[in-house]
KOLROVEX-344732 format. One record per residue (C-alpha): x negated, y, z; residue number from 0; chain. Coordinates in steps of 0.02 Angstrom, whole numbers, plus 50000, padded with zeros to 5 digits. Example, Ala and Ser with C-alpha at 12.3 -4.5 7.8 and 13.67 -1.06 7.14 Angstrom:
2
ROLUM  east north    up   k c
ROLUM 49385 49775 50390   0 A
ROLUM 49316 49947 50357   1 A
END
This chain:
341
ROLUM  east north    up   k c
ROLUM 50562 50713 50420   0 A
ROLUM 50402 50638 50335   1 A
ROLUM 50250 50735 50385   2 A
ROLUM 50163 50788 50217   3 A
ROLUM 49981 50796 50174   4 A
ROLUM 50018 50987 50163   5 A
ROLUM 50082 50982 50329   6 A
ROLUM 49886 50932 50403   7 A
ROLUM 49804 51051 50303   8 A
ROLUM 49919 51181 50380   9 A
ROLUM 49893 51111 50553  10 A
ROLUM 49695 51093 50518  11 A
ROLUM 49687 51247 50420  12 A
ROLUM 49595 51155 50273  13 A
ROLUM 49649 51146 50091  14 A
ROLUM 49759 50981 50050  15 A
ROLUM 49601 50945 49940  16 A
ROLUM 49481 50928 50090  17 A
ROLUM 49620 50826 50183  18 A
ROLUM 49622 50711 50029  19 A
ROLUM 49443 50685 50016  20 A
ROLUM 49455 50664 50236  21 A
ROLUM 49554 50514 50174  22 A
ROLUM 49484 50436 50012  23 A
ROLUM 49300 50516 50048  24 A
ROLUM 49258 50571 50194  25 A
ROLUM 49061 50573 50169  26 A
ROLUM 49090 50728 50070  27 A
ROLUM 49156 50822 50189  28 A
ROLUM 49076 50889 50343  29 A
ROLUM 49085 50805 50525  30 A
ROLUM 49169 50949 50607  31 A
ROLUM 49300 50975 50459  32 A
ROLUM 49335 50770 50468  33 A
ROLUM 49348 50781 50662  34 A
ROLUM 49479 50939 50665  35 A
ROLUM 49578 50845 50487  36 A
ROLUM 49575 50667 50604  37 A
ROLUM 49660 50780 50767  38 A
ROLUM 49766 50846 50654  39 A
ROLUM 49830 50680 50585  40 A
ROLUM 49851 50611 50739  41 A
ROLUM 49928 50747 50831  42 A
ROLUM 50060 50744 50685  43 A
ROLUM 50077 50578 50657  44 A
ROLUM 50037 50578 50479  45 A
ROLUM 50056 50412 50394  46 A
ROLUM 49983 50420 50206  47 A
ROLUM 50090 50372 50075  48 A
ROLUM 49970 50235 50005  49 A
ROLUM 50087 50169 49868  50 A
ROLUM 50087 50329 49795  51 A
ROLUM 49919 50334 49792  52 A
ROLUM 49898 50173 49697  53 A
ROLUM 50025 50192 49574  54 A
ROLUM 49920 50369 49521  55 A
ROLUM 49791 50246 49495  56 A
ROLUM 49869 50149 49367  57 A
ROLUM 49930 49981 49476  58 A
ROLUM 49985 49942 49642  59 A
ROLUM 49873 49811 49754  60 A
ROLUM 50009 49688 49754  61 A
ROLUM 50036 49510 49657  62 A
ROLUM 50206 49469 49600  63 A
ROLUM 50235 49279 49624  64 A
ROLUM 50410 49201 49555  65 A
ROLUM 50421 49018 49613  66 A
ROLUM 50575 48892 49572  67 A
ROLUM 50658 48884 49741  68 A
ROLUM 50561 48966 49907  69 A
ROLUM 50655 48803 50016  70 A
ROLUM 50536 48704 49916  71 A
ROLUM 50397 48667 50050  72 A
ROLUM 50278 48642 49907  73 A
ROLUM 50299 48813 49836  74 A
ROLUM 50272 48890 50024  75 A
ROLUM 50128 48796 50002  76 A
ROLUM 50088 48886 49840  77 A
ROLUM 50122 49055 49906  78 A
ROLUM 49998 49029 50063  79 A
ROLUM 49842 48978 49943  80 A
ROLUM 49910 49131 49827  81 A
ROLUM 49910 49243 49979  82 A
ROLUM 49736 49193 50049  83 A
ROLUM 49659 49218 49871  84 A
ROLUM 49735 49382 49870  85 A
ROLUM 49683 49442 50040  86 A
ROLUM 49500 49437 49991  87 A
ROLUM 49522 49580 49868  88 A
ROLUM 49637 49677 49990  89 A
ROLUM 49793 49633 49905  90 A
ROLUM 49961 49575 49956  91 A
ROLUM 50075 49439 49874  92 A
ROLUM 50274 49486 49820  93 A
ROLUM 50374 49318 49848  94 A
ROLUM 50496 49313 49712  95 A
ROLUM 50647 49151 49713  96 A
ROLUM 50728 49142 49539  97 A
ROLUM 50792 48997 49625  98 A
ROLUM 50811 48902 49448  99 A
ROLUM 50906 49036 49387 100 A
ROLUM 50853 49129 49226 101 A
ROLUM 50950 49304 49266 102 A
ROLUM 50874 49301 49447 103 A
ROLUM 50698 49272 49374 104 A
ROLUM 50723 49405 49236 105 A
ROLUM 50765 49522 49375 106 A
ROLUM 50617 49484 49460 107 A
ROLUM 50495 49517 49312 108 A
ROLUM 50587 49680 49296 109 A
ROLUM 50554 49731 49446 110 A
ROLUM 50382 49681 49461 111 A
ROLUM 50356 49778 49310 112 A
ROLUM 50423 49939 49381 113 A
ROLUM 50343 49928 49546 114 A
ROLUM 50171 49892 49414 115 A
ROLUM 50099 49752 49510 116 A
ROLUM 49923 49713 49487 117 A
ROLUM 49983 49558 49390 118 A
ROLUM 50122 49409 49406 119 A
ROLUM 50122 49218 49450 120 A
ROLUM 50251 49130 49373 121 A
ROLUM 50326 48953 49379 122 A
ROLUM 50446 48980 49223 123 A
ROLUM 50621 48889 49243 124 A
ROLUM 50622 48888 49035 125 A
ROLUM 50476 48894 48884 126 A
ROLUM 50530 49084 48863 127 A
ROLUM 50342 49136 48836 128 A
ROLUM 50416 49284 48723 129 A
ROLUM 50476 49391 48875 130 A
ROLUM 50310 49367 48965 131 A
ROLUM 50211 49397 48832 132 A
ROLUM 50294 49566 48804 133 A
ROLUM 50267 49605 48984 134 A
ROLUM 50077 49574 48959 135 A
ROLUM 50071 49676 48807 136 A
ROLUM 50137 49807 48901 137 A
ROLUM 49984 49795 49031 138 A
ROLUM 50047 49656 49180 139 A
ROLUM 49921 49511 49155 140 A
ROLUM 50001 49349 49175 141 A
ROLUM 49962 49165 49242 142 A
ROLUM 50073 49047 49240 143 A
ROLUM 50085 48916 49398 144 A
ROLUM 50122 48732 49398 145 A
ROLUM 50146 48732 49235 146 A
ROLUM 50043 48781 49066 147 A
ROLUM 50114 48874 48912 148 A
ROLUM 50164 48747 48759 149 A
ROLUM 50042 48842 48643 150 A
ROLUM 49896 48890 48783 151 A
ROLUM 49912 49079 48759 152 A
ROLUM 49920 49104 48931 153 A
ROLUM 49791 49073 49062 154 A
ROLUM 49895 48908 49195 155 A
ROLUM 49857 48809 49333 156 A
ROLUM 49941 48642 49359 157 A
ROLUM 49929 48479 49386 158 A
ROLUM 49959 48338 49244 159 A
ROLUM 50150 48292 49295 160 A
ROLUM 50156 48155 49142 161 A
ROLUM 49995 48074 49234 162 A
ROLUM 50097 48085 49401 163 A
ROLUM 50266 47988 49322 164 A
ROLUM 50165 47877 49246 165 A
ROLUM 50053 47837 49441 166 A
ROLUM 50237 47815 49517 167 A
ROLUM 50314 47703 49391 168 A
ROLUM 50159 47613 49390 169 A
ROLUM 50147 47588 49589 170 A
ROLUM 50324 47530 49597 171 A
ROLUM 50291 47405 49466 172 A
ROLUM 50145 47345 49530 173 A
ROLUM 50250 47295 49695 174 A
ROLUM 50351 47198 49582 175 A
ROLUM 50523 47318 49546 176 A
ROLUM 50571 47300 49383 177 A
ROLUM 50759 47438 49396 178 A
ROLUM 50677 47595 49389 179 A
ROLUM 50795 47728 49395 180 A
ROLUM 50732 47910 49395 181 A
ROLUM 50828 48048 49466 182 A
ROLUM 50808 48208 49416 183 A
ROLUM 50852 48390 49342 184 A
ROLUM 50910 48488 49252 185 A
ROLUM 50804 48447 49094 186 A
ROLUM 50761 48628 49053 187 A
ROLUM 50618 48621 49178 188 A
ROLUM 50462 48559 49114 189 A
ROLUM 50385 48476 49263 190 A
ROLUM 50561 48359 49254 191 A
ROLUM 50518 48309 49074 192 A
ROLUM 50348 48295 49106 193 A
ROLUM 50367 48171 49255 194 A
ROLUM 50507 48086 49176 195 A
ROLUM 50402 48071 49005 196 A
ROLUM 50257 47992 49131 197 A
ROLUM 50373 47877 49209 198 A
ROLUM 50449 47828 49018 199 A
ROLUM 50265 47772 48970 200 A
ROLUM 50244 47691 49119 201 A
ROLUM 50384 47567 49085 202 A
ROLUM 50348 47533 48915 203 A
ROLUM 50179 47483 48979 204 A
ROLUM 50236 47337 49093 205 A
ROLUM 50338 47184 49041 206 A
ROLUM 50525 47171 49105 207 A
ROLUM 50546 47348 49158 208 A
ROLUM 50692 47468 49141 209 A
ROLUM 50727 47628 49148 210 A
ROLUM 50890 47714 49206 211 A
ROLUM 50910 47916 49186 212 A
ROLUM 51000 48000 49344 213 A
ROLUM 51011 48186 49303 214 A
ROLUM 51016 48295 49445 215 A
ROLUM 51083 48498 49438 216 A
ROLUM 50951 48556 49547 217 A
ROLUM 50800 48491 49632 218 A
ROLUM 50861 48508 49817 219 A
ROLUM 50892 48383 49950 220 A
ROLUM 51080 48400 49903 221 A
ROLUM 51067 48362 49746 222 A
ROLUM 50997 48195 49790 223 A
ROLUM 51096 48156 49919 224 A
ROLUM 51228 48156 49783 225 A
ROLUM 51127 48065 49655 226 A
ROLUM 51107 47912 49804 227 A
ROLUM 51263 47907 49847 228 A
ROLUM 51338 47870 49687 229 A
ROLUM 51189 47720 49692 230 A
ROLUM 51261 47666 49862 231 A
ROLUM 51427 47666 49797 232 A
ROLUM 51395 47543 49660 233 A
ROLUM 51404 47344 49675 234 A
ROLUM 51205 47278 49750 235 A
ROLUM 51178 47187 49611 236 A
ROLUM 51212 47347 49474 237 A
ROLUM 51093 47453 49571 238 A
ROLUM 50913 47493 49529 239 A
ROLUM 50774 47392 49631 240 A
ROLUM 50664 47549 49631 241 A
ROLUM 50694 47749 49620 242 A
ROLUM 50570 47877 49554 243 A
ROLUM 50625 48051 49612 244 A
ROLUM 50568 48204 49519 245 A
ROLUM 50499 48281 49685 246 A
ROLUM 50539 48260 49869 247 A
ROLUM 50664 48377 49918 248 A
ROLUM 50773 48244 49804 249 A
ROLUM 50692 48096 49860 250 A
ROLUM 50743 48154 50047 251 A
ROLUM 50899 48181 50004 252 A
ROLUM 50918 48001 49918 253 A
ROLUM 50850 47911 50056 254 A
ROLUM 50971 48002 50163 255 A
ROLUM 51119 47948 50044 256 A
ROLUM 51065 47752 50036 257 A
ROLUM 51029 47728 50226 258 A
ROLUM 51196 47792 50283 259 A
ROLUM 51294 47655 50369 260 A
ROLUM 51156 47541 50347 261 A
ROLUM 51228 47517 50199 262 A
ROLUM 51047 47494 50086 263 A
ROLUM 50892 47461 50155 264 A
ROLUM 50730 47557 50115 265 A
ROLUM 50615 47484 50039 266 A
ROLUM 50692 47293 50079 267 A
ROLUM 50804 47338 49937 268 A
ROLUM 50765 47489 49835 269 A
ROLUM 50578 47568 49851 270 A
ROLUM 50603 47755 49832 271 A
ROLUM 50457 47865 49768 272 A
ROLUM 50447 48060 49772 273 A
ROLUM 50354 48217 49704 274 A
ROLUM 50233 48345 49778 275 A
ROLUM 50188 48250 49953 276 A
ROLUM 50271 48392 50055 277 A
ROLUM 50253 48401 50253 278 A
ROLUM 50408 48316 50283 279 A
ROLUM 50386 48178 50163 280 A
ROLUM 50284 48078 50304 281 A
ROLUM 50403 48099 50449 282 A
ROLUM 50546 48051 50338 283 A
ROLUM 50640 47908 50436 284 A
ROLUM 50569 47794 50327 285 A
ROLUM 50394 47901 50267 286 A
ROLUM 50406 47919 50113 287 A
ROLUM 50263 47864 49947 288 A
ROLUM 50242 48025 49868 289 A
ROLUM 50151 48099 49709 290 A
ROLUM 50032 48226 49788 291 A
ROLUM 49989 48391 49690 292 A
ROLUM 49847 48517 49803 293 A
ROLUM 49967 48642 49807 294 A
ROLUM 49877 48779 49895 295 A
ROLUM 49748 48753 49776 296 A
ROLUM 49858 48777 49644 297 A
ROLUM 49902 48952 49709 298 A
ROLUM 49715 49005 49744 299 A
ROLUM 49681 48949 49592 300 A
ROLUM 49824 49043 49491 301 A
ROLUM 49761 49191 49573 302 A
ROLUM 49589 49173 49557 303 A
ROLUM 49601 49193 49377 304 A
ROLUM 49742 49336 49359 305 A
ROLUM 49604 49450 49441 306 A
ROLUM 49471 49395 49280 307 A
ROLUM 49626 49448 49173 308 A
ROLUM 49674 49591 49273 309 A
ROLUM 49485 49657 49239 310 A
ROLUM 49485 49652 49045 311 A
ROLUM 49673 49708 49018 312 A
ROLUM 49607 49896 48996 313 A
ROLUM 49461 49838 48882 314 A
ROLUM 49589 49725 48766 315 A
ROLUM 49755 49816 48776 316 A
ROLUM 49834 49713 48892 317 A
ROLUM 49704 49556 48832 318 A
ROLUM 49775 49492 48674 319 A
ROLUM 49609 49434 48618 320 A
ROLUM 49552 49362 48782 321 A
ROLUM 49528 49202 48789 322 A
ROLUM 49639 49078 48930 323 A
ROLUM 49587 48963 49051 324 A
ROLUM 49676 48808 49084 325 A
ROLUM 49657 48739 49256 326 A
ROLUM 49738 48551 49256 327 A
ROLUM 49723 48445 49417 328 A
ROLUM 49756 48271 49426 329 A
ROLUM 49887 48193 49529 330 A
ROLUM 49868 48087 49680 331 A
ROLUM 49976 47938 49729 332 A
ROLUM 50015 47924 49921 333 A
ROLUM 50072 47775 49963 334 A
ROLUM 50189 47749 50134 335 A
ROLUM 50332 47633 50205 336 A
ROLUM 50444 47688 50073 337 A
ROLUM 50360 47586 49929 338 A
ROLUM 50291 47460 50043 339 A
ROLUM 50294 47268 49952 340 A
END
């Protein structure tokens, strides 16, 4: 059985009060009476209930952060920046993985919500700003991360996905591929339009280029293993001369796909380009070009400014009136053996 706070009093012979302030401040209370409330915690092994104690203040000191898919190296990434931001104001980060799945991430907003986090990170599978913006009216600031809102009436960090497409379309034309083919999906996540819009201006800017649409159902390694094998599968001279894949996990799994059997060669025959610059992406069997995005950055970043809205949601009723700030980085092409000319 839990020993209580009553239960150190008893043993201390002190009110509960005096126990309480022995715990929250003990400068108020006299040497001796902290001394004999200390022996009596330790003798009993009292551990205090500190979530309890928060949640009488009003939040918790926890973050909620819901991310696309935790296997994502890139979103790990996110998380660590997230959590080092965090730790400098004594507060802890709740991974949430709606794993591109609208019900999962509406569970994890719920829960958040009950548990009254000091605020929630979100990478947003859909453009469902209603739902978060009731959750903010009801006192849970919100950023959103790796992405911005389509109207700007929440605070974001990000990075400029069309301006990545458009650098990796750009590089692979520049070594001369003119059968882009982007792979891809599903649709209903904005960094995939986004790239794929980059990557559409991209061809329309140079002479002789193509673009083919490979839509993916998920933005795993499986998924584009898939996607290259039905490219491996079709006759050499129907295939693309150059891939763009919407991140890495996909390109991985691609470059996986093509190289089995020997059967395509990378980048001999088709150049392969990913998204995000994960760890992996350079000891690839072939290291792969990648878009990078500062992803830890992205996370200290995102939380960073959820503690400015976290201070002015009791001055503006959950900050209606407050004005957002937009973080955008830029992109950064990496190029490797995967692209080479």
């Amino acid at each position: 059985m839990a020993v209580s706070v009553r239960d150190v009093a008893a043993a201390a012979s002190v009110s509960v009060g005096t126990v309480s302030n022995v715990l929250n401040r003990p400068d108020k209370v006299a040497p001796g009476t902290v001394e004999r409330v200390l022996a009596a915690i330790a003798e009993l092994g009292f551990v205090r209930n500190d979530a309890a104690r928060q949640l009488r203040a009003g939040r918790s000191r926890s973050i909620g952060l819901v991310v696309l898919d935790v296997r994502n190296p890139f979103f790990t990434d996110v998380a660590r920046g997230a959590e080092d931001r965090a730790a400098e104001d004594g507060m802890t980060i709740l991974l949430g993985n709606s794993d591109e799945n609208t019900d999962r991430e509406a569970s994890y907003l719920d829960l958040f919500e009950e548990q009254r986090v000091h605020g929630v990170l979100i990478s947003p599978l859909t453009d469902d700003i209603p739902r978060l913006e009731r959750l903010r009216s009801r006192g849970t600031p919100v950023v959103l991360v790796d992405r911005d809102a389509p109207d700007r009436s929440f605070s974001s960090v990000s990075v400029d996905d069309v301006v990545g497409g458009e650098l990796a379309v750009r590089h692979l034309g520049e070594t001369g591929r003119r059968r882009v083919a982007f792979v891809g999906g599903p649709a209903n996540i904005r960094q995939v339009t986004d790239r794929l819009e980059g990557a559409r201006r991209a061809v329309a800017a140079t002479p002789g280029m193509s673009l083919e649409v490979i839509d993916t159902d998920s933005l795993t390694v499986l998924a584009g293993r898939a996607a290259g094998e039905a490219i491996r599968e079709r006759p050499a001279a129907e295939r693309p001369d150059a891939i763009f894949a919407a991140n890495d996990l996909l390109a991985m799994g691609v470059l996986q796909a093509l190289m089995m059997q020997g059967n395509v060669r990378v980048p001999e025959e088709i150049a392969l380009i990913g998204y995000d610059d994960i760890d992996f992406a350079s000891a690839a069997v072939v290291p792969l070009s990648s878009i990078r995005q500062p992803a830890s950055l992205i996370g200290y970043t995102a939380v960073d400014l959820l503690m400015k809205e976290a201070a002015l949601v009791g001055e503006q009723a959950g900050g209606g009136e407050q004005a957002r700030e937009r973080v955008v980085f830029q992109p950064e092409l990496v190029v490797r053996e995967s692209t080479r000319a």
